[in-house]
C-alpha positions, -999 to 999 in steps of 0.1 A, spaced: -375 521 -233 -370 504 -267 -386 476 -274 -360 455 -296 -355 434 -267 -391 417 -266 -387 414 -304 -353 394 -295 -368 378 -268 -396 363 -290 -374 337 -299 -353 312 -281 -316 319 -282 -297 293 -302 -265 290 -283 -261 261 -269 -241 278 -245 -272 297 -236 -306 279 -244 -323 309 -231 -364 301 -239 -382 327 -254 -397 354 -231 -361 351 -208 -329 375 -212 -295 354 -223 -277 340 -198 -234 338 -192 -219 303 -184 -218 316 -150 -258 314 -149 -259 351 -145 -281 375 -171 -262 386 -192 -254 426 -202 -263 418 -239 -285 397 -259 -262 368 -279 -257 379 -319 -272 340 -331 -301 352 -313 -312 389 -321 -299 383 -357 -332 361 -360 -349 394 -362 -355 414 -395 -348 444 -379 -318 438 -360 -302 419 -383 -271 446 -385 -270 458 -351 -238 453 -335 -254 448 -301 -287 445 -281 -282 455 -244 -304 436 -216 -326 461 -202 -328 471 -162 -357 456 -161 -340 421 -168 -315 433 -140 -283 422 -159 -257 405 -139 -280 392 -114 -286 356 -109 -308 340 -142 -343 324 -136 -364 317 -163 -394 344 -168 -432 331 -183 -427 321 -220 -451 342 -242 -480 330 -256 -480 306 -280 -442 300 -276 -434 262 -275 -419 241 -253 -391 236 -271 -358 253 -278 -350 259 -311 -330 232 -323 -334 241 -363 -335 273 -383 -339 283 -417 -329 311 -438 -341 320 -465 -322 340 -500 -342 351 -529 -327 370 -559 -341 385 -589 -314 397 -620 -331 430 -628 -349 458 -607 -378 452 -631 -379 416 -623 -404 406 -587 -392 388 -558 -428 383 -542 -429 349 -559 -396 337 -542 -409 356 -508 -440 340 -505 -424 306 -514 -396 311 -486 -423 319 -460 -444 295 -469 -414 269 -462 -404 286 -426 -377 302 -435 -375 330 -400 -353 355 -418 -354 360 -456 -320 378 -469 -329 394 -507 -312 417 -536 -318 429 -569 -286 416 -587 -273 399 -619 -261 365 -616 -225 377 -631 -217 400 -602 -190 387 -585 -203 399 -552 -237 392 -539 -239 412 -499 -275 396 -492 -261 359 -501 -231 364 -483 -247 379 -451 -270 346 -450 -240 326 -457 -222 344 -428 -250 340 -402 -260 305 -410 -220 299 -403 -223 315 -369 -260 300 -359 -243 267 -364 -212 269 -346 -235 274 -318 -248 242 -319 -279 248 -335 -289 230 -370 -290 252 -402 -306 252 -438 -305 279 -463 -339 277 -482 -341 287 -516 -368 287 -545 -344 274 -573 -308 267 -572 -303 294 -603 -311 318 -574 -276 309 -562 -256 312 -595 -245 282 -620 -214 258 -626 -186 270 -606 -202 294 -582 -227 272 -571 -204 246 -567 -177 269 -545 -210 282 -527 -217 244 -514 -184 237 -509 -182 269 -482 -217 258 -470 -204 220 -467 -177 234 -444 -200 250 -418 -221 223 -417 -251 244 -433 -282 222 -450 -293 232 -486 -329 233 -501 -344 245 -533 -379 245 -529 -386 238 -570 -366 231 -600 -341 200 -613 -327 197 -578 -357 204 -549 -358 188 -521 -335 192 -487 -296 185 -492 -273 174 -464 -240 185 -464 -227 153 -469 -250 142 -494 -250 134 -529 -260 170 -541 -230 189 -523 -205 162 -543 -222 163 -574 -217 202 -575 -181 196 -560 -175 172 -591 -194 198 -614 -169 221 -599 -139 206 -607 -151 198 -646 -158 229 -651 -124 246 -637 -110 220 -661 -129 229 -693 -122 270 -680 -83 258 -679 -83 240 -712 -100 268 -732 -78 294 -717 -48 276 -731 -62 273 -759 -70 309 -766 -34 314 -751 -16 293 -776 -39 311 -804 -28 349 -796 7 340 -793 11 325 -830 -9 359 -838 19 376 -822 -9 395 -792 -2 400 -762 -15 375 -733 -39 394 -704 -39 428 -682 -19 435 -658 -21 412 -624 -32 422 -593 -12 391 -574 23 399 -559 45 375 -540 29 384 -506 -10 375 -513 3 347 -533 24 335 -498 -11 341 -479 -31 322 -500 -13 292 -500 -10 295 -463 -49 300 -461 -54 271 -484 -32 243 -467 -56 251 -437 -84 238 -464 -103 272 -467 -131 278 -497 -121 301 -522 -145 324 -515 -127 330 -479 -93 332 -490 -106 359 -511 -120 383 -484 -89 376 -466 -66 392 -489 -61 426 -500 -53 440 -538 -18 462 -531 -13 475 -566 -32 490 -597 -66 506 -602 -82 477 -577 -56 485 -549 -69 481 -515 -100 460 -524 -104 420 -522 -95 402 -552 -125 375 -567 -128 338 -561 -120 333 -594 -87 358 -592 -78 335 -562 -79 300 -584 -62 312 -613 -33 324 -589 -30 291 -573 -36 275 -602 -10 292 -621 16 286 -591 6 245 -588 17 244 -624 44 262 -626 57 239 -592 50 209 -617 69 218 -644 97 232 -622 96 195 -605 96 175 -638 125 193 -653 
């Protein structure tokens, strides 16, 4: 018999729905045990953080009435009400990430999600698997903060401000552990607007020198940019995905490149807000003429 489901069962299942302590198999709403062991829950371990499913074991007798088992040692009273995940990144494969481990661990962080990557990739899996699972955790019910050494772990200007804006959304806390802004962020504090402000100044400043380099090649007689991956139907979703106040970075993985070299992939965050960008402007000039 495999023993992932005392490794699940270490911990307390976070769905509220649930509440299972730890040492007991998950439970339906029906008070029965339940076939499988609830994602929120057997994510909290390393080694099961991309299995699909963990089945309750016969021993656990699954749909038969629930009763709580003996808690293991050491196991607390109470549920857990709070987790915290942790994200450390280094830009190089020379470059360590003990430093940022040991930190993370140090602050409590109960799963750690890491890659070797450079800040200008435009997609991180690690950050967006945390990302994902802190999303879920919460929606159970259960209070979430991503832990990280230094807020340069998670990018600069405009990705780290779309990266709080998604986090804002889920309800997902934010902590750097050192650097200009340590300390524990809520998702309606100062911190998550600042970078939303930071956000917005920088699209500006992006939009303004991209004019201007515009304007500059067409008195030199060059032509403007590549060939564009938008067409009339992703441009349709978008909008549609944004009037339901979705983060860039969703709206992305939701639609699908048709054309060109990148056909069939996801188009970036940044692909996304120049499209809708270009499309709000091109509305305003269309309704001031």
């Amino acid at each position: 018999m495999s023993d992932d489901f005392k490794r699940v069962e270490s911990h307390a299942c976070p769905m509220s729905t649930c509440a299972a302590p730890a040492g007991s198999p998950c439970r339906t709403g029906k008070d029965k045990v339940a076939i499988q062991y609830h994602t929120a829950r057997f994510r909290l371990v390393p080694q099961l953080a991309k299995t699909l499913s963990v089945p309750t074991p016969a021993v656990r007798k699954p749909g038969s009435a629930w009763t709580e088992l003996p808690r293991p040692a050491g196991a607390g009273a109470e549920l857990v009400r709070h987790v915290r995940l942790g994200y450390a990144r280094a830009s190089t494969a020379r470059q360590s990430l003990h430093a940022q481990l040991d930190s993370l661990a140090e602050a409590g962080a109960t799963r750690v999600f890491s890659e070797k990557i450079s800040t200008r990739a435009t997609k991180r899996p690690e950050l967006e698997a945390a990302v994902k699972l802190a999303g879920e955790i919460r929606s159970s019910g259960v209070a979430v903060t991503l832990v990280v050494h230094e807020h340069k772990r998670l990018g600069r200007g405009i990705e780290l401000a779309m990266l709080a804006e998604e986090l804002k959304a889920s309800d997902v806390g934010l902590e750097f552990l050192t650097g200009e802004l340590k300390g524990s962020h809520d998702p309606s504090g100062i911190v998550f607007t600042a970078l939303a402000a930071m956000s917005g100044m920088e699209r500006e400043y992006i939009r303004d020198r991209t004019l201007e380099g515009h304007e500059s090649a067409r008195k030199r007689g060059k032509t403007i940019g590549g060939a564009s991956v938008a067409d009339e139907s992703m441009l349709s979703m978008a909008l549609h995905l944004r009037d339901q106040e979705m983060s860039l970075r969703d709206i992305a993985k939701r639609l699908v490149i048709t054309r060109g070299a990148k056909r069939g992939q996801h188009p970036s965050p940044a692909t996304v807000m120049r499209m809708l960008r270009e499309h709000d402007e091109q509305a305003a000039t269309a309704a001031s003429t």
